[in-house]
mmCIF file as Biopython writes it, N, C-alpha, C and O atoms, coordinates in Angstrom:
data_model
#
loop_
_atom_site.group_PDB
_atom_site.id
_atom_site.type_symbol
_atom_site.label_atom_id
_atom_site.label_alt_id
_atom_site.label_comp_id
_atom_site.label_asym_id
_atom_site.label_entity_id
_atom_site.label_seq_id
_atom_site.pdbx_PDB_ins_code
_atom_site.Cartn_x
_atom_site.Cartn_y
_atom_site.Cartn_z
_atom_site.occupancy
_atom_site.B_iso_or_equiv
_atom_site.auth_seq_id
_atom_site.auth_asym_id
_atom_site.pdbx_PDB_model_num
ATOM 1   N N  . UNK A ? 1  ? 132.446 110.698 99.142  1.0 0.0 1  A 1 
ATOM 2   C CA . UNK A ? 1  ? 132.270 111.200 100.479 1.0 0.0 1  A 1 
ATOM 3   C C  . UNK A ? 1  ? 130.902 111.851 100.624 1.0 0.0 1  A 1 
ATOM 4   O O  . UNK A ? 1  ? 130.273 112.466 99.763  1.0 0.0 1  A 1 
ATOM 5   N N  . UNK A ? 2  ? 130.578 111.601 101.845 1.0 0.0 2  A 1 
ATOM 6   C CA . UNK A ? 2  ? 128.874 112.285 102.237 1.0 0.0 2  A 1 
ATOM 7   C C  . UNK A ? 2  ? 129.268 113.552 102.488 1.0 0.0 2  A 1 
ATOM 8   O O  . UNK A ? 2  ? 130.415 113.993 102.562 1.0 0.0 2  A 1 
ATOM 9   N N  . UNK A ? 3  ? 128.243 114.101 102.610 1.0 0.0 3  A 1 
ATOM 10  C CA . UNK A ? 3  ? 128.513 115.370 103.414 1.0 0.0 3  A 1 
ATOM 11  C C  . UNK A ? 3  ? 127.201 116.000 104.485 1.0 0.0 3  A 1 
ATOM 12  O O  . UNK A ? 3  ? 126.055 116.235 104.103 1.0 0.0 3  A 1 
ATOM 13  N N  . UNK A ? 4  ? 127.592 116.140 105.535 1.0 0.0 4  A 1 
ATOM 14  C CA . UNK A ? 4  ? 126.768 116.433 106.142 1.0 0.0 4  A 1 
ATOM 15  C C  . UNK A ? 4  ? 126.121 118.223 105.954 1.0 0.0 4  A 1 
ATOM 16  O O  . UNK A ? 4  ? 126.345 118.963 104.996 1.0 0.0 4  A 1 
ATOM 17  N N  . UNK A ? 5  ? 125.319 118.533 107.154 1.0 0.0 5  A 1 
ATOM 18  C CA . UNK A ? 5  ? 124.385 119.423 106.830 1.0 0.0 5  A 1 
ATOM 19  C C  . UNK A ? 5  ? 125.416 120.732 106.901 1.0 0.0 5  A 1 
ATOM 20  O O  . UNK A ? 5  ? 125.018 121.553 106.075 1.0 0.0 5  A 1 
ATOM 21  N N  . UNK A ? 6  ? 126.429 121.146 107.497 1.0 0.0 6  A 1 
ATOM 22  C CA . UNK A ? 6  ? 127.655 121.890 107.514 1.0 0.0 6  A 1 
ATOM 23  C C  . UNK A ? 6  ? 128.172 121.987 106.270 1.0 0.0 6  A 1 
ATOM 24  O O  . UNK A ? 6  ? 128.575 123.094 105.915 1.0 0.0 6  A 1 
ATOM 25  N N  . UNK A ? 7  ? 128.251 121.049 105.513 1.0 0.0 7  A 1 
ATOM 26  C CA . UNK A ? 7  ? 128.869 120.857 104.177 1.0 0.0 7  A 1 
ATOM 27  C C  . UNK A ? 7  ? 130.308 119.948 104.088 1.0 0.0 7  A 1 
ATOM 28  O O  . UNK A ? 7  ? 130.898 119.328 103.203 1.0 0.0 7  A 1 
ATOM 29  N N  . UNK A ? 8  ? 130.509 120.227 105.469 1.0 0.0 8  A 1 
ATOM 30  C CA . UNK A ? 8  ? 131.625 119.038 105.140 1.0 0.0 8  A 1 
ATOM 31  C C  . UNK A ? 8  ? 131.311 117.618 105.022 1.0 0.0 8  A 1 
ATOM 32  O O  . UNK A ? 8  ? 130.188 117.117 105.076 1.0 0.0 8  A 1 
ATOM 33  N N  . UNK A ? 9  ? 133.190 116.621 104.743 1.0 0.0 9  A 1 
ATOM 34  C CA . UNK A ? 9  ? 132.593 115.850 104.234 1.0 0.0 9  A 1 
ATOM 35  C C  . UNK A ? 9  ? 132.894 114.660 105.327 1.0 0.0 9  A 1 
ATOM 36  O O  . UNK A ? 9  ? 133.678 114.783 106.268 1.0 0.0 9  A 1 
ATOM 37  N N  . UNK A ? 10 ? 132.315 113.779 105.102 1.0 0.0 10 A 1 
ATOM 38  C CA . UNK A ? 10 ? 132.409 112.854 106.256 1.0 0.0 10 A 1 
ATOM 39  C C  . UNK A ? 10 ? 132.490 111.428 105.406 1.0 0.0 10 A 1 
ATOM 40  O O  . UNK A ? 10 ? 131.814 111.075 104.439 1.0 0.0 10 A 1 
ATOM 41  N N  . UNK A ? 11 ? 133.487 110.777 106.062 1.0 0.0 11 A 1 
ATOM 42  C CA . UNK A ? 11 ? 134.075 109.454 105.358 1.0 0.0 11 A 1 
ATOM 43  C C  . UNK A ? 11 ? 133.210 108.330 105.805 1.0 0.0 11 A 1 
ATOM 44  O O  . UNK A ? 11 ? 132.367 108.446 106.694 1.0 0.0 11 A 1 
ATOM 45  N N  . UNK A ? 12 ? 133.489 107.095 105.063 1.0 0.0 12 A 1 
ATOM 46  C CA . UNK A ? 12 ? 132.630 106.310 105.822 1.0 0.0 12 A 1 
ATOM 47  C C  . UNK A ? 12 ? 132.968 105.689 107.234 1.0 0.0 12 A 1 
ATOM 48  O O  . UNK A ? 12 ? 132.040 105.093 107.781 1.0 0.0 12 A 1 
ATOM 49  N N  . UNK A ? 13 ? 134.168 105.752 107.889 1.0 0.0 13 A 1 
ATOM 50  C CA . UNK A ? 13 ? 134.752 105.428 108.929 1.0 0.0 13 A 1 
ATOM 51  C C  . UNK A ? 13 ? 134.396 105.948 109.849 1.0 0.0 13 A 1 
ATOM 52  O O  . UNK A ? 13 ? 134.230 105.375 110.927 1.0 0.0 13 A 1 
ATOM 53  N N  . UNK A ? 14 ? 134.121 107.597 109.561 1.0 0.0 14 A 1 
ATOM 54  C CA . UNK A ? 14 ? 133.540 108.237 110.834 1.0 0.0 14 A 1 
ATOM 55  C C  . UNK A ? 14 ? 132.127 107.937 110.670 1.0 0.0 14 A 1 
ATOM 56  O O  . UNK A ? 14 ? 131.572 107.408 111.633 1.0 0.0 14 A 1 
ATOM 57  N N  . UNK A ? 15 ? 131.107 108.296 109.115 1.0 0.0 15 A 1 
ATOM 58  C CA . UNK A ? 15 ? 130.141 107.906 109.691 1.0 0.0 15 A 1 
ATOM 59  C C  . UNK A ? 15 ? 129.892 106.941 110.207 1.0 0.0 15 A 1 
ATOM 60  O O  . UNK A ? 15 ? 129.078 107.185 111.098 1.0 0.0 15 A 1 
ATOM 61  N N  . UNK A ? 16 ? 130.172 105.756 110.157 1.0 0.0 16 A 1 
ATOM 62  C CA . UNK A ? 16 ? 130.447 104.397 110.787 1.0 0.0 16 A 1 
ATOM 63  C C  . UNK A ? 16 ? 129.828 104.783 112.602 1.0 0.0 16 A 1 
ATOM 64  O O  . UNK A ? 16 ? 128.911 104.672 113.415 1.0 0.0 16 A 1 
ATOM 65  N N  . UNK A ? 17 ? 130.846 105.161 112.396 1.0 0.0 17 A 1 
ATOM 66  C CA . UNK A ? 17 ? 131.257 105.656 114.256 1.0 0.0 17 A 1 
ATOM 67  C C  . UNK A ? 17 ? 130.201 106.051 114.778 1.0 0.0 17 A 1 
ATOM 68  O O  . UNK A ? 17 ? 129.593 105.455 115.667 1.0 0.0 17 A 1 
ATOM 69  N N  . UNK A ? 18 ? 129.785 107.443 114.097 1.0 0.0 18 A 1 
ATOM 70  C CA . UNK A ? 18 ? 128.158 108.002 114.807 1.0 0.0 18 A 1 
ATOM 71  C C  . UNK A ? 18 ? 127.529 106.750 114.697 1.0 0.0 18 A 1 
ATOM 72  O O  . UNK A ? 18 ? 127.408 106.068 115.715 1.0 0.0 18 A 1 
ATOM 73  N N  . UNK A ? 19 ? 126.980 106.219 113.280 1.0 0.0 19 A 1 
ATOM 74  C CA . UNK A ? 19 ? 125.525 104.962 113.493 1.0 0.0 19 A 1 
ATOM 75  C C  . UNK A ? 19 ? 126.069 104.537 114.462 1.0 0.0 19 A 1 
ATOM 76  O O  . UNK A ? 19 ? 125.247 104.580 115.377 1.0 0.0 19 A 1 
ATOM 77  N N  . UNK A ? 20 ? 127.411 103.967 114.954 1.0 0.0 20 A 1 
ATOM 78  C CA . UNK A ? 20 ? 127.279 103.078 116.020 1.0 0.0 20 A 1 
ATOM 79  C C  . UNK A ? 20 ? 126.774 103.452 116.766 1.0 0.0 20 A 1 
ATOM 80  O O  . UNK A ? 20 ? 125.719 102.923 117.116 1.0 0.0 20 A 1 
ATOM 81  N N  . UNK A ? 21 ? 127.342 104.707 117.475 1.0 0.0 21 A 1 
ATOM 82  C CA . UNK A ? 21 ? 126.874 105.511 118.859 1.0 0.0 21 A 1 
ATOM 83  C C  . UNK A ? 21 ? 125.474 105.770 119.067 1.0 0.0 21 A 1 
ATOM 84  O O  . UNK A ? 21 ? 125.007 105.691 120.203 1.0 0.0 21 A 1 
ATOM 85  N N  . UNK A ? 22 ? 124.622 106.130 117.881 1.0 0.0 22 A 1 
ATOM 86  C CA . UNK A ? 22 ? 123.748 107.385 117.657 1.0 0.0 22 A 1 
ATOM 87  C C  . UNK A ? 22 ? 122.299 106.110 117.355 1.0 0.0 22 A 1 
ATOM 88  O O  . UNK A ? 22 ? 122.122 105.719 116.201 1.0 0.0 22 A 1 
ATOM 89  N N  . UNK A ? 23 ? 121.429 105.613 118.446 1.0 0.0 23 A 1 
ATOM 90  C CA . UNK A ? 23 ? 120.245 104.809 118.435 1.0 0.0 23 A 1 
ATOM 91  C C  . UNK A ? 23 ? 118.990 105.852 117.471 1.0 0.0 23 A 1 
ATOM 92  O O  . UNK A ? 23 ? 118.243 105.243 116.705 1.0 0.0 23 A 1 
ATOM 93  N N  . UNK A ? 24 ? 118.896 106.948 117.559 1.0 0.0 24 A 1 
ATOM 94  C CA . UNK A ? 24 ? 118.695 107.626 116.451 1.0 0.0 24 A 1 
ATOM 95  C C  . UNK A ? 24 ? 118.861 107.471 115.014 1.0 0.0 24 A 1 
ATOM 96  O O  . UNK A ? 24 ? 117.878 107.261 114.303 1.0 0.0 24 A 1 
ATOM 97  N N  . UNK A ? 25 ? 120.003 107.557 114.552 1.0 0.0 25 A 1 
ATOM 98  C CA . UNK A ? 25 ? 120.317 107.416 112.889 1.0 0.0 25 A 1 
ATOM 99  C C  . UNK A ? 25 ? 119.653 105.397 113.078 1.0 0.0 25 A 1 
ATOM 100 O O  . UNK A ? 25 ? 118.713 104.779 112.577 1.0 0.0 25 A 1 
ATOM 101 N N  . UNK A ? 26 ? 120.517 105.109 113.834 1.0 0.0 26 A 1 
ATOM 102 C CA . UNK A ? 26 ? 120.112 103.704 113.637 1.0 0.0 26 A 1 
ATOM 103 C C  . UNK A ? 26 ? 118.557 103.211 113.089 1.0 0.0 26 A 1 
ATOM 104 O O  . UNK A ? 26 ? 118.172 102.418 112.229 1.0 0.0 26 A 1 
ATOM 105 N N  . UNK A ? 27 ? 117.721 104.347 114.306 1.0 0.0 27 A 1 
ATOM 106 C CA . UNK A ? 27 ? 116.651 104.329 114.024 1.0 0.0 27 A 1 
ATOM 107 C C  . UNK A ? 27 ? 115.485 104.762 112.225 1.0 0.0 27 A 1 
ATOM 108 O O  . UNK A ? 27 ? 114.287 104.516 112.088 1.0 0.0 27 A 1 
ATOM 109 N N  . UNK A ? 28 ? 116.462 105.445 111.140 1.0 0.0 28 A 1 
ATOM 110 C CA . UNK A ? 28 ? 115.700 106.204 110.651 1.0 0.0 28 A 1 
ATOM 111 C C  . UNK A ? 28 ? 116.409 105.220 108.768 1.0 0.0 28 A 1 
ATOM 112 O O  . UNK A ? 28 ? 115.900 105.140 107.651 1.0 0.0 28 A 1 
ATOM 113 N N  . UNK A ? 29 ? 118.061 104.561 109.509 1.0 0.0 29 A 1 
ATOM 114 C CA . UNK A ? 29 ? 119.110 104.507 108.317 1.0 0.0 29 A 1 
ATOM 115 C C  . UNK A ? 29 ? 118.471 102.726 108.032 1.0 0.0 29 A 1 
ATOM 116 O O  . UNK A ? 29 ? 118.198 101.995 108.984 1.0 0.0 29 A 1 
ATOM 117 N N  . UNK A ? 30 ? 118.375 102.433 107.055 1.0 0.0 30 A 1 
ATOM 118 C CA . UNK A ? 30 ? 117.984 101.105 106.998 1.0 0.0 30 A 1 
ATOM 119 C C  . UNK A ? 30 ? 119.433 100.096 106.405 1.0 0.0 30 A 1 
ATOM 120 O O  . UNK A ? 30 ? 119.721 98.969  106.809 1.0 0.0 30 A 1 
ATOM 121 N N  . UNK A ? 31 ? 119.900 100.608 105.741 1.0 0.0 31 A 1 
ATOM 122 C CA . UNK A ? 31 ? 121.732 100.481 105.434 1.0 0.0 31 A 1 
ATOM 123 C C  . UNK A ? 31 ? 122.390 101.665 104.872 1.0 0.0 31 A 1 
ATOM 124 O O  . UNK A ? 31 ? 121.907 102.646 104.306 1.0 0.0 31 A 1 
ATOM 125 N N  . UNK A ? 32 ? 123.978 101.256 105.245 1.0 0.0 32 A 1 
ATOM 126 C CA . UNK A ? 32 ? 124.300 102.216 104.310 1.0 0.0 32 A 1 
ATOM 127 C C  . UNK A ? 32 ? 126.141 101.436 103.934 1.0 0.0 32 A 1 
ATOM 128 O O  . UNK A ? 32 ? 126.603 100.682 104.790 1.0 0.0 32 A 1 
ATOM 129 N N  . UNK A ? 33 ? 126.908 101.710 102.758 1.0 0.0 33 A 1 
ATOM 130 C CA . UNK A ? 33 ? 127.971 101.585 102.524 1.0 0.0 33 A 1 
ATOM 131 C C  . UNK A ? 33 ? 128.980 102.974 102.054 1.0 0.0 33 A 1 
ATOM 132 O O  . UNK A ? 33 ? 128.516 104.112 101.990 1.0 0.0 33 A 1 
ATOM 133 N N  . UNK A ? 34 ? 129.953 102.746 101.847 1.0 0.0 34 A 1 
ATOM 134 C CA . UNK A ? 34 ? 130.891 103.666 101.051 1.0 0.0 34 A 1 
ATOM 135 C C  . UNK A ? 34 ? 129.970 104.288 100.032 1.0 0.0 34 A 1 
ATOM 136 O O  . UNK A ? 34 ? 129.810 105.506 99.965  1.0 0.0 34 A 1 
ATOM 137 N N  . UNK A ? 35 ? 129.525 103.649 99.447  1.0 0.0 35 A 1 
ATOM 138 C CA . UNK A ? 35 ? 128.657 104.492 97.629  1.0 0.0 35 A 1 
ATOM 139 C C  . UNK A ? 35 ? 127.355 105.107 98.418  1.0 0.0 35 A 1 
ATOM 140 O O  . UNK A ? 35 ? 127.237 106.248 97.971  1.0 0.0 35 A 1 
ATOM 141 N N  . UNK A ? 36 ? 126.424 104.894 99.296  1.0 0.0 36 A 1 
ATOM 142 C CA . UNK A ? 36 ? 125.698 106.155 100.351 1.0 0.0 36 A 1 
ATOM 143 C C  . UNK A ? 36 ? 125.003 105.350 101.252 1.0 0.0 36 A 1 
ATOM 144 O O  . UNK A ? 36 ? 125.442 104.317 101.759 1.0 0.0 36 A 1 
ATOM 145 N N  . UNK A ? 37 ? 123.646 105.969 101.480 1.0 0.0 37 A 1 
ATOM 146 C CA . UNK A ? 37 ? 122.907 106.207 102.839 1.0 0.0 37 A 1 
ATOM 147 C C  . UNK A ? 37 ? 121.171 105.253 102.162 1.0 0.0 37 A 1 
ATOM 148 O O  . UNK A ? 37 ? 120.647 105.677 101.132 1.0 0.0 37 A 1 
ATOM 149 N N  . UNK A ? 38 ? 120.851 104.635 102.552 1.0 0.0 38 A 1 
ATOM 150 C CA . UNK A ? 38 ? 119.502 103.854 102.395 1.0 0.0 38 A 1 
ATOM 151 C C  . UNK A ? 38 ? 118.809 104.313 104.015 1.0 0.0 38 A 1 
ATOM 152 O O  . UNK A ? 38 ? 119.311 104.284 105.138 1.0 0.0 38 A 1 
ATOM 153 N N  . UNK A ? 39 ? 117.496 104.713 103.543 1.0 0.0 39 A 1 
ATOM 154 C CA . UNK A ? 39 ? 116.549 105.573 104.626 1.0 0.0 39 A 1 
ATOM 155 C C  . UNK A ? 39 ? 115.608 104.402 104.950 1.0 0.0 39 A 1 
ATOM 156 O O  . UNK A ? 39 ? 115.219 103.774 103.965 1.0 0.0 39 A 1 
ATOM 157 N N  . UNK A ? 40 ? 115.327 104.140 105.724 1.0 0.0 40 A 1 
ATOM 158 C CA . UNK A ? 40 ? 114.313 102.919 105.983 1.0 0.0 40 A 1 
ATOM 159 C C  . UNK A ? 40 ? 112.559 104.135 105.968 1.0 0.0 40 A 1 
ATOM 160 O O  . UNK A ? 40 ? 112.502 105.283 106.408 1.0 0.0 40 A 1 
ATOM 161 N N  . UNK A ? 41 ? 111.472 103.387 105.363 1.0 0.0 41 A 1 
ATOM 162 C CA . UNK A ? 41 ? 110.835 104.137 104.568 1.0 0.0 41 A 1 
ATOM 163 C C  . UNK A ? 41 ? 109.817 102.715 104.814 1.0 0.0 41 A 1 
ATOM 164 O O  . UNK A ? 41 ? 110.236 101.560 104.900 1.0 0.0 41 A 1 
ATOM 165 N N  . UNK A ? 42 ? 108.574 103.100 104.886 1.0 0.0 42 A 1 
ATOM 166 C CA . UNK A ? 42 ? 106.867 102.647 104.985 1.0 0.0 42 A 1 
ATOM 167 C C  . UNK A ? 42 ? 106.861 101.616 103.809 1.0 0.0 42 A 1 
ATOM 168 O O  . UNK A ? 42 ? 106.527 100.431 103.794 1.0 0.0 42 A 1 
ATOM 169 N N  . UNK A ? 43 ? 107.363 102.484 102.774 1.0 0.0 43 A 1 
ATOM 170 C CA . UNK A ? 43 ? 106.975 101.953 101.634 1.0 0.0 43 A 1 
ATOM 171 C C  . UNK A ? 43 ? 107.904 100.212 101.218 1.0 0.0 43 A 1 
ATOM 172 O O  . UNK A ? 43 ? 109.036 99.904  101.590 1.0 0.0 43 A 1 
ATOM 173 N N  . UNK A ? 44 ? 106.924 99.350  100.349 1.0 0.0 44 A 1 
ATOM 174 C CA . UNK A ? 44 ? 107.674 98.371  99.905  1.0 0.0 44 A 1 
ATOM 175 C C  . UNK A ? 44 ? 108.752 98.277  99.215  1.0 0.0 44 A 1 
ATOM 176 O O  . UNK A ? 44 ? 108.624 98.960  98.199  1.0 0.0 44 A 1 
ATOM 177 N N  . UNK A ? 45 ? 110.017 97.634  99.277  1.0 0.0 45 A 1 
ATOM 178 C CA . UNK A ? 45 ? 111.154 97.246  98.386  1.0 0.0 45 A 1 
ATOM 179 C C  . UNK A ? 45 ? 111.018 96.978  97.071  1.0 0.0 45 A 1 
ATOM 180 O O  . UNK A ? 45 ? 111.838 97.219  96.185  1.0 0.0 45 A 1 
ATOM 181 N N  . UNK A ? 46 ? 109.482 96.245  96.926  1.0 0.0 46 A 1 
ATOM 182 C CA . UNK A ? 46 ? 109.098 96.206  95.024  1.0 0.0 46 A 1 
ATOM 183 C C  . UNK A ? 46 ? 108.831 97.125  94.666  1.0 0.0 46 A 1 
ATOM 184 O O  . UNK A ? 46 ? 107.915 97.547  95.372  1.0 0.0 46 A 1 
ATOM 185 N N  . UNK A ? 47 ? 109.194 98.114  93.567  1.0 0.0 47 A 1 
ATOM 186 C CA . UNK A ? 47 ? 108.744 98.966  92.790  1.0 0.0 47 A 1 
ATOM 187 C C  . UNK A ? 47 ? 107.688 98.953  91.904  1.0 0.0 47 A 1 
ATOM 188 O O  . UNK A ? 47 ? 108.045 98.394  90.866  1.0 0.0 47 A 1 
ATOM 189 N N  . UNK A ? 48 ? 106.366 99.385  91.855  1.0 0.0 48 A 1 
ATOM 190 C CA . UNK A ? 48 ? 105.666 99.279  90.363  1.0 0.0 48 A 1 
ATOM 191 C C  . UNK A ? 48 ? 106.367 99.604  89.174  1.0 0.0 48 A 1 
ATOM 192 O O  . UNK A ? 48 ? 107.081 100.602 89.081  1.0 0.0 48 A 1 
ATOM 193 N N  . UNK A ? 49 ? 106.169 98.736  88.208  1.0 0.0 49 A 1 
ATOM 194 C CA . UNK A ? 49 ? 106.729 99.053  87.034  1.0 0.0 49 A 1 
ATOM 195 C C  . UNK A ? 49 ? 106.159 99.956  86.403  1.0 0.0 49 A 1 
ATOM 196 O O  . UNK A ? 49 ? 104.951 99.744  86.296  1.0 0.0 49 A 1 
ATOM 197 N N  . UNK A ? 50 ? 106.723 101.438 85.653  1.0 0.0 50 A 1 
ATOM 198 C CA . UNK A ? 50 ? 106.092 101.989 85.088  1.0 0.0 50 A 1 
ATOM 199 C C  . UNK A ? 50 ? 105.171 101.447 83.816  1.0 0.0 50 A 1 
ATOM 200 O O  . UNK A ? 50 ? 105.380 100.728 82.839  1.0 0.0 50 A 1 
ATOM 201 N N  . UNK A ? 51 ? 103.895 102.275 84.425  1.0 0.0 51 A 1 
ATOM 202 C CA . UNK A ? 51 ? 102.842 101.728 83.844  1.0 0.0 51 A 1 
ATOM 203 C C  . UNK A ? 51 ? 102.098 100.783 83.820  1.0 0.0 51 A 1 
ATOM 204 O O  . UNK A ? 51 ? 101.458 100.500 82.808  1.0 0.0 51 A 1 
ATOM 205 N N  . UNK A ? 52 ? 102.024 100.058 85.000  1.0 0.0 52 A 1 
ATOM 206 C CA . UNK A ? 52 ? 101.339 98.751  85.634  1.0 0.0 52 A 1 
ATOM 207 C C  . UNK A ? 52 ? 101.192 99.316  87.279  1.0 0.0 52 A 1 
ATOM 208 O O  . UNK A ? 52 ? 102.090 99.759  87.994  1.0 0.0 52 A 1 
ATOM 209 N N  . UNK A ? 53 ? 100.103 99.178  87.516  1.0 0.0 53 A 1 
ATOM 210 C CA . UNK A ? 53 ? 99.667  99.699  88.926  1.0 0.0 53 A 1 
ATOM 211 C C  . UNK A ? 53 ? 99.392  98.139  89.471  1.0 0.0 53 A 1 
ATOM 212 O O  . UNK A ? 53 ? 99.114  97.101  88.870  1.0 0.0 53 A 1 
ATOM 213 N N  . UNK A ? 54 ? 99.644  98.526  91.215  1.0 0.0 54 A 1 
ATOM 214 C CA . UNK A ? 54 ? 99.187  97.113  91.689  1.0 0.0 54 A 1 
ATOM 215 C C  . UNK A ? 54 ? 97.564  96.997  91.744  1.0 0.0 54 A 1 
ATOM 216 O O  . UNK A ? 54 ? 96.860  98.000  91.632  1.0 0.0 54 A 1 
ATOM 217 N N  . UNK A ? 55 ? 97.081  95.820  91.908  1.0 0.0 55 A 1 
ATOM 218 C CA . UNK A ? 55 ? 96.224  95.552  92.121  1.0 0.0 55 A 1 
ATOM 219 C C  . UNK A ? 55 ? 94.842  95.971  92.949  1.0 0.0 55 A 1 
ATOM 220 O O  . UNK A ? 55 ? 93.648  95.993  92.651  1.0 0.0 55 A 1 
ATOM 221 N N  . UNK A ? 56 ? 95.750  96.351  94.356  1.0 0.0 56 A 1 
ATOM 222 C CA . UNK A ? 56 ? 95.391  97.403  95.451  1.0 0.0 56 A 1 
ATOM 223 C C  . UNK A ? 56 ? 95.324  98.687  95.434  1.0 0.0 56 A 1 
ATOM 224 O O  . UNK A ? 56 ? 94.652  99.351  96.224  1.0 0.0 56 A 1 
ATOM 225 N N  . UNK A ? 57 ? 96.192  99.242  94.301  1.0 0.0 57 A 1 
ATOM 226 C CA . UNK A ? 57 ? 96.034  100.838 94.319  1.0 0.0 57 A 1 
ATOM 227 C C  . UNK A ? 57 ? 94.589  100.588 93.224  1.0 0.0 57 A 1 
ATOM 228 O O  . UNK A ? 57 ? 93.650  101.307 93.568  1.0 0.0 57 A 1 
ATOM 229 N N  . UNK A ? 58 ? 94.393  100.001 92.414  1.0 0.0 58 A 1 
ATOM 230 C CA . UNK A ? 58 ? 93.873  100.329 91.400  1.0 0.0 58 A 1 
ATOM 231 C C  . UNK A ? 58 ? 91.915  100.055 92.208  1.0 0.0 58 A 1 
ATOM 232 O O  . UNK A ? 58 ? 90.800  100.550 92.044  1.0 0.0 58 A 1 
ATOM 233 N N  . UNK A ? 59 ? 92.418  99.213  92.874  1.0 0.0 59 A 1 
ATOM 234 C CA . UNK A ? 59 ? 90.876  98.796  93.631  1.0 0.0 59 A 1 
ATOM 235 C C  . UNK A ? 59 ? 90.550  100.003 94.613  1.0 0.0 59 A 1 
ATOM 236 O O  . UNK A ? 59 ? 89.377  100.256 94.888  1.0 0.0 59 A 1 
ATOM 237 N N  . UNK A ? 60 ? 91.844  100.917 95.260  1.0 0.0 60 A 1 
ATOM 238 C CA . UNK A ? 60 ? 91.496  102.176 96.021  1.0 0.0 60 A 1 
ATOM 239 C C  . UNK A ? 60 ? 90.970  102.857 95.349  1.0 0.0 60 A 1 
ATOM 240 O O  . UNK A ? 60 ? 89.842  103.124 95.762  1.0 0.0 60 A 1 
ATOM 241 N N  . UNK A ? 61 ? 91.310  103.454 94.171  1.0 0.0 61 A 1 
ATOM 242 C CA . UNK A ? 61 ? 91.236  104.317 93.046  1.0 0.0 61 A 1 
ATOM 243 C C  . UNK A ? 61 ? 89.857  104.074 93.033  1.0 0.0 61 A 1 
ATOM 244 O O  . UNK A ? 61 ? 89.321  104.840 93.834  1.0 0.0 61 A 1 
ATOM 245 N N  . UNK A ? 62 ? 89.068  103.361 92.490  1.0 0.0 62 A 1 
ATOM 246 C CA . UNK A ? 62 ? 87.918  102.702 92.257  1.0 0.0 62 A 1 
ATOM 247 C C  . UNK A ? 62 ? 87.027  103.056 93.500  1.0 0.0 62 A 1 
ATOM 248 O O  . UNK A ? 62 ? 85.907  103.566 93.469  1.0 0.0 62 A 1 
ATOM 249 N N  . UNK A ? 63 ? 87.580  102.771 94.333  1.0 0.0 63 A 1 
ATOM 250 C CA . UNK A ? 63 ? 86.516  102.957 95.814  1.0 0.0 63 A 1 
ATOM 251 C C  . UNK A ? 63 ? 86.380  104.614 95.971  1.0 0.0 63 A 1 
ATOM 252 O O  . UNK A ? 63 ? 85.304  105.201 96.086  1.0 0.0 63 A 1 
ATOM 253 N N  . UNK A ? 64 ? 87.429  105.117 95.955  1.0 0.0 64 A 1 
ATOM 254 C CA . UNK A ? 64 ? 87.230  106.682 95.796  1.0 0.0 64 A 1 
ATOM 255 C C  . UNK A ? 64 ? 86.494  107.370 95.253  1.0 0.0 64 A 1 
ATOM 256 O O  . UNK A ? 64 ? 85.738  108.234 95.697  1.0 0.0 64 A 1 
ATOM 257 N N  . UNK A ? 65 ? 86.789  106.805 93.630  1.0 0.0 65 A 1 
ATOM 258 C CA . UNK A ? 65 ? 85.928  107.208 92.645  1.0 0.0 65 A 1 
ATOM 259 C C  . UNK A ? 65 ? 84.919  107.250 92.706  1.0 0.0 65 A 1 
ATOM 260 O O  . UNK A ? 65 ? 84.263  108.261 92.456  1.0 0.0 65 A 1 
ATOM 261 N N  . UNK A ? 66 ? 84.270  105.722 93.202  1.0 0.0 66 A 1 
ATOM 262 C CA . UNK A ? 66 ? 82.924  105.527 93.406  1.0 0.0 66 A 1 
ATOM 263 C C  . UNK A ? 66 ? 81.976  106.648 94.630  1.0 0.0 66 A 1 
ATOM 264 O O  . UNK A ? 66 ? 80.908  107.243 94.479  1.0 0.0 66 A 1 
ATOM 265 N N  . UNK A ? 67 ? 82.786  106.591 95.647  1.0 0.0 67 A 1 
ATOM 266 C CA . UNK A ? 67 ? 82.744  107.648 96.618  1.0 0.0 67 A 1 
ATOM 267 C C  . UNK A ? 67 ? 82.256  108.954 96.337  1.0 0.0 67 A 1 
ATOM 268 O O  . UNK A ? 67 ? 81.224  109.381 96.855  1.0 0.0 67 A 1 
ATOM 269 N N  . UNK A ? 68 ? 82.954  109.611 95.536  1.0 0.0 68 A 1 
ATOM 270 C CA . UNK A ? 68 ? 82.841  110.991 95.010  1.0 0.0 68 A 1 
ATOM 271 C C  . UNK A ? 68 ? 81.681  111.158 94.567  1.0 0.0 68 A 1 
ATOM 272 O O  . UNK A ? 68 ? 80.968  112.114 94.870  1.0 0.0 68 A 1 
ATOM 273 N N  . UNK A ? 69 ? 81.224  109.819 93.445  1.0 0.0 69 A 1 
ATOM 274 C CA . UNK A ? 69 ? 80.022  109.909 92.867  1.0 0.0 69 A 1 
ATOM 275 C C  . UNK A ? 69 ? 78.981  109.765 93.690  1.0 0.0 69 A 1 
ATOM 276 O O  . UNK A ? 69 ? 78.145  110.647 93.496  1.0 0.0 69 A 1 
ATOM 277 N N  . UNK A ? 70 ? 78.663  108.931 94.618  1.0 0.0 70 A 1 
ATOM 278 C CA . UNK A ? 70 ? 77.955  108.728 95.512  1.0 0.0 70 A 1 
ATOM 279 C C  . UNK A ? 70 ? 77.518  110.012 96.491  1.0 0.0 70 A 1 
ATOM 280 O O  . UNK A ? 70 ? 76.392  110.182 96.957  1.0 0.0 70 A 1 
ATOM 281 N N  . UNK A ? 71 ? 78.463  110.712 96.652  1.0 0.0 71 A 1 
ATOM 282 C CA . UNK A ? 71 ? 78.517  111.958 97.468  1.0 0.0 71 A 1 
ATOM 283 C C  . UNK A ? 71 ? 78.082  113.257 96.875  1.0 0.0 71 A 1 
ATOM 284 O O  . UNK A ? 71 ? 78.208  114.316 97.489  1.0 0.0 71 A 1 
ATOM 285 N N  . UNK A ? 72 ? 77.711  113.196 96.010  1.0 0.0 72 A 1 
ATOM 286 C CA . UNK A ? 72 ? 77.149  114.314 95.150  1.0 0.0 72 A 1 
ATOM 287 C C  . UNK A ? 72 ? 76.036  114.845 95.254  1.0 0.0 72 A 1 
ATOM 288 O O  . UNK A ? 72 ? 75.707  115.747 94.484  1.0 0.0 72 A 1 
#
């Protein structure tokens, strides 16, 4: 059971009920089942594997870096 900000607990039947009603949660919940709540979020569904950066962070990193030095 979830529990909301009160502390009680709320089943999935009722929460059910609010997402339906509530264009809000709809807005923020990306899924959710009995076992919990998935937040819809900017970020991508692939995870970096620890210790392997993508390609793109590592080329930001670099541009920054370079930046800093440049700015001195």
């Amino acid at each position: 059971m979830a529990q909301n900000i009160s502390g009680q607990g709320v089943d999935y039947e009722t929460f059910k009920a609010e997402y339906d009603n509530d264009p809000a949660l709809q807005d923020v919940i990306d899924k959710f089942d009995e076992r919990g709540v998935t937040l819809k979020t900017s970020e991508s569904d692939m995870p970096v594997q620890q210790g392997q950066a993508s390609v793109g962070s590592v080329e930001s990193s670099a541009k920054r870096a370079a930046a800093k030095v440049v700015n001195r």
